[in-house]
VEXLO-591136 format. One record per residue (C-alpha): x, y, z; chain; residue number from 1. Coordinates in steps of 0.001 Angstrom, whole numbers, plus 500000, padded with zeros to 6 digits. Layout:
<sites>
+--------+--------+--------+--------+-----+
|     px |     py |     pz | chaine | num |
+--------+--------+--------+--------+-----+
|      X |      Y |      Z |      A | NUM |
...
+--------+--------+--------+--------+-----+
</sites>
This chain:
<sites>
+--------+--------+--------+--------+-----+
|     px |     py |     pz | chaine | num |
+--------+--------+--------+--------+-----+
| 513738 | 497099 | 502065 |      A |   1 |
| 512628 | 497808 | 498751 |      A |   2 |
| 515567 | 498970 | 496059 |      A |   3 |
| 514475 | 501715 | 493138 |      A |   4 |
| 516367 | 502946 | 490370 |      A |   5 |
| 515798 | 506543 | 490953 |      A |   6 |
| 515422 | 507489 | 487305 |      A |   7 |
| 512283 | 504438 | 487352 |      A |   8 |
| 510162 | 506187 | 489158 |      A |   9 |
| 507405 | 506817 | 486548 |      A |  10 |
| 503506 | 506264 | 487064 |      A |  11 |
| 503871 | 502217 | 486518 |      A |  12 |
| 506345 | 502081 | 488877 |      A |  13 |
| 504422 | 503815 | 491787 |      A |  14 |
| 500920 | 501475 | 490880 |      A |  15 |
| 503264 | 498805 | 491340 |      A |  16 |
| 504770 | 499660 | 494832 |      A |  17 |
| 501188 | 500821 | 495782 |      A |  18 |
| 500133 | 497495 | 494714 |      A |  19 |
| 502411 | 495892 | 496669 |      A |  20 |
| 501535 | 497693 | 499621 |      A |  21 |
| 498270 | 496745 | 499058 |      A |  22 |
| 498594 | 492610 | 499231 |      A |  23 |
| 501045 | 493641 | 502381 |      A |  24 |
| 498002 | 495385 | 504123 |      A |  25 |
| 495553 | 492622 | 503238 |      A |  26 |
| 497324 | 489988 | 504252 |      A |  27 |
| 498391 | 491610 | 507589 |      A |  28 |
| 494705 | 493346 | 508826 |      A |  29 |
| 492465 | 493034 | 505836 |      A |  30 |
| 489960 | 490608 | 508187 |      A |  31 |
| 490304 | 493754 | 510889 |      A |  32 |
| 489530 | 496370 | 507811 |      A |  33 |
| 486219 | 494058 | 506381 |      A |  34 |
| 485055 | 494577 | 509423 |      A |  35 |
| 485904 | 497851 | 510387 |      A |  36 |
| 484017 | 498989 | 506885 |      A |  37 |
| 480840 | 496746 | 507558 |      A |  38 |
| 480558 | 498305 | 511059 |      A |  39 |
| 480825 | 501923 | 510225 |      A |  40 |
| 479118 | 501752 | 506558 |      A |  41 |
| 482709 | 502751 | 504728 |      A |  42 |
| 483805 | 501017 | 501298 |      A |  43 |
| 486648 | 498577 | 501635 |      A |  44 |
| 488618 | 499368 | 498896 |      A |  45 |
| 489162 | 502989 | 499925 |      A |  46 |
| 490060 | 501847 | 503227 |      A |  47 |
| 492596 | 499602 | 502000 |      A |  48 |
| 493949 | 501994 | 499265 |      A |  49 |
| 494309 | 504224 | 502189 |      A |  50 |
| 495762 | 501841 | 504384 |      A |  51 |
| 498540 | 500828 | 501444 |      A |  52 |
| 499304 | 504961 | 501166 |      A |  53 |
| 500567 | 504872 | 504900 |      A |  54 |
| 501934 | 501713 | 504822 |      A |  55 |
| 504409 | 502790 | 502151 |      A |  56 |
| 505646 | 505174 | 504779 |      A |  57 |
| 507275 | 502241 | 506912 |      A |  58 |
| 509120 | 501113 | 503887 |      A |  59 |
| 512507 | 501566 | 503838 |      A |  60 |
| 513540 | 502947 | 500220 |      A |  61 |
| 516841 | 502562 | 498697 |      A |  62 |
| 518058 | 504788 | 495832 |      A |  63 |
| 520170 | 503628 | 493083 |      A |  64 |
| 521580 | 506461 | 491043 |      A |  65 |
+--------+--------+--------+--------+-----+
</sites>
């Protein structure tokens, strides 16, 4: 679960959940990505960065106001 302060939700604050959901896609399928992007000639980090996107989806998002 990850708790926000809904008036915090400025540009820094999205990098840094996007971030986040970065390091949780890499360390979950990043091996399964490298070598999904090797095999069809597509550029890791935009798989990844697209990969974190969705996986901020299955977050669960809590709201302080």
């Amino acid at each position: 679960m990850v708790y926000l302060n809904f008036t915090n939700l400025d540009s820094e604050t999205q990098e840094r959940l996007l971030s986040v959901s970065k390091e949780d896609v890499e360390s979950r399928s990043g091996t399964e990505l490298l070598q999904f992007a090797k095999t069809h000639d597509k550029d890791y980090d935009v798989l990844l960065e697209e990969e974190a996107m969705r996986n901020l989806y299955n977050y669960d998002f809590v709201f302080n106001m």
